[in-house]
Structure formats: C-alpha cells, structure tokens
C-alpha positions in Angstrom: 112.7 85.1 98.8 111.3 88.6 99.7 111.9 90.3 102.8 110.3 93.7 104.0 112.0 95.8 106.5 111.5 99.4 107.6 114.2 101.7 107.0 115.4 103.5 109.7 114.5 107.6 109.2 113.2 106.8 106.0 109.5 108.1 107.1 107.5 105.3 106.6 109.3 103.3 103.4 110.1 100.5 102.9 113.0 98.4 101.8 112.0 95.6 99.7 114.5 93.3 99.2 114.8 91.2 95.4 112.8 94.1 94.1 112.1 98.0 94.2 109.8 99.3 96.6 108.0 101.8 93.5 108.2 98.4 91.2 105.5 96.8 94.8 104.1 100.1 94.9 103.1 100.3 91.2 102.1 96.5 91.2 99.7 97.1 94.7 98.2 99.8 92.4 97.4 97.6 89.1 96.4 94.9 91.2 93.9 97.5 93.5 92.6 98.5 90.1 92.1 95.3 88.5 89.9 94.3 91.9 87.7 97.5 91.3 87.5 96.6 87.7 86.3 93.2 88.9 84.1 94.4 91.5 82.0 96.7 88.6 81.8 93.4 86.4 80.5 91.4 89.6 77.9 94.3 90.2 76.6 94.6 87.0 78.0 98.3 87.1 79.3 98.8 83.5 78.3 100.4 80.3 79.1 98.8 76.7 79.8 101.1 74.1 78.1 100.7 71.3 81.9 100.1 69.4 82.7 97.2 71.5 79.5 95.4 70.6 80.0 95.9 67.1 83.8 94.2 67.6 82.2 91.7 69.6 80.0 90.8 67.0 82.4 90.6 64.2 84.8 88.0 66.8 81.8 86.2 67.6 81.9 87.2 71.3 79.0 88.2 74.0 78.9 89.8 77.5 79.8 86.5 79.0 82.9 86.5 77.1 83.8 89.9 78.2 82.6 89.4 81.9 85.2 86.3 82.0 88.1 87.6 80.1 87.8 90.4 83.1 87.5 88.0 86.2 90.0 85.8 85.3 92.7 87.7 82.8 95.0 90.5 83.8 96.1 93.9 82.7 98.1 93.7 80.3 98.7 97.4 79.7 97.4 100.8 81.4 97.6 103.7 78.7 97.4 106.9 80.3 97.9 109.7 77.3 94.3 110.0 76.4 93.0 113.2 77.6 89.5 111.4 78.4 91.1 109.4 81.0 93.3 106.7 81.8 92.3 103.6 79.8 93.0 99.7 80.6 93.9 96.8 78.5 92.9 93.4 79.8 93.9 90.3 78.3 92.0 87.0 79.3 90.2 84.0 78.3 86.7 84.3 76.7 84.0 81.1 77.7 86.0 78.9 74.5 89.2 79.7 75.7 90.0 82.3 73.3 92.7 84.8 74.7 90.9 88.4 73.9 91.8 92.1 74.9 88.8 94.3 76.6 89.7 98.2 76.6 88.1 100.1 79.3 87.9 102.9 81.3 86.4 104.9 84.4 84.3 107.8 83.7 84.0 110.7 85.4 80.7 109.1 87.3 83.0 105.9 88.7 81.3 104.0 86.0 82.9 101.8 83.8 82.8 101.6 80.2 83.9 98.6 77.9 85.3 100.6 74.6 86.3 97.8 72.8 87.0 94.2 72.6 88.4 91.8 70.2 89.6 88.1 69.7 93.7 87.7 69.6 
C-alpha cells in the first residue's frame, strides 16, 4: 500500500511511502511520454523511415503491426546518448501476437519518427 504525504518545509515534495519520490517522478515522466507517443500514432502524426520499412519487410510486419505494438506495449528502454535526440524503445505485441521492438524519436518539429522495428 502507497501512501503520499507532504512533507512539512520540504517546498512542495513529496514523501512517497514503499517507493522514492524521483523513482514516481521518473515513472509519471515515461508514462507522460508514452501517452504523447500514443497520441502521434492515434493522429496519424508519424514519419517511417525508410530503415524501419526495410526491417519491417524482412520480419514480415506492416504499419498495423507497428501502430499496435505502440498502443498497447510499453517502453522498454529510453536511450538518451545520441546527440540527435533522445530515442525510445517500445516493446509490444504486433496484430499475430509477436512481441516486437519499435525505436523512435521526436524531432526537432514535435514529429515522430519510427527508425526501426523488428520481430523478437
């Protein structure tokens, strides 16, 4: 069972009992990020690079299969060393019920861009 109290003089933090208030913090973030992820796919708003189709092609996978890995998978990891940006691996279910990774990013524009994918 978690509890939330505020902490007297502590300016607005919280204590977060059973785990660490930056351990909520991070996880708010991630999941706030995985939304907007969700919200391009919904829209229509992304951009496949011409690498991930080729991978897609070669794990016999469409848009479909990308679009439902997204909705209904998780991210796995967040890489943030790539001087282009701060990339994000999703793992989720394709339309068969293959687990498969999706790579993406945000660009500079807000758009999102599918680098890769491929089958587990």
């Amino acid at each position: 069972m978690h509890t939330l109290a505020l902490v007297p003089d502590s300016g607005q933090r919280a204590a977060i009992s059973g785990e660490s208030w930056r351990y909520a913090y991070k996880k708010s973030k991630i999941m706030a990020t995985l939304h907007k992820i969700r919200q391009k796919i919904i829209d229509r708003n992304y951009y496949l690079a011409s690498h991930a189709e080729e991978e897609m092609l070669n794990d016999s996978l469409d848009r479909k299969d990308v679009e439902n890995a997204i909705l209904k998978g998780w991210i796995e990891k967040k890489m943030t060393l790539d001087v282009r940006g701060t990339r994000y691996r999703i793992e989720g279910p394709s339309m068969d019920g293959r687990l498969i990774h999706v790579l993406c990013r945000f660009r500079e524009d807000t758009n999102l861009v599918i680098i890769t994918v491929y089958a587990l």
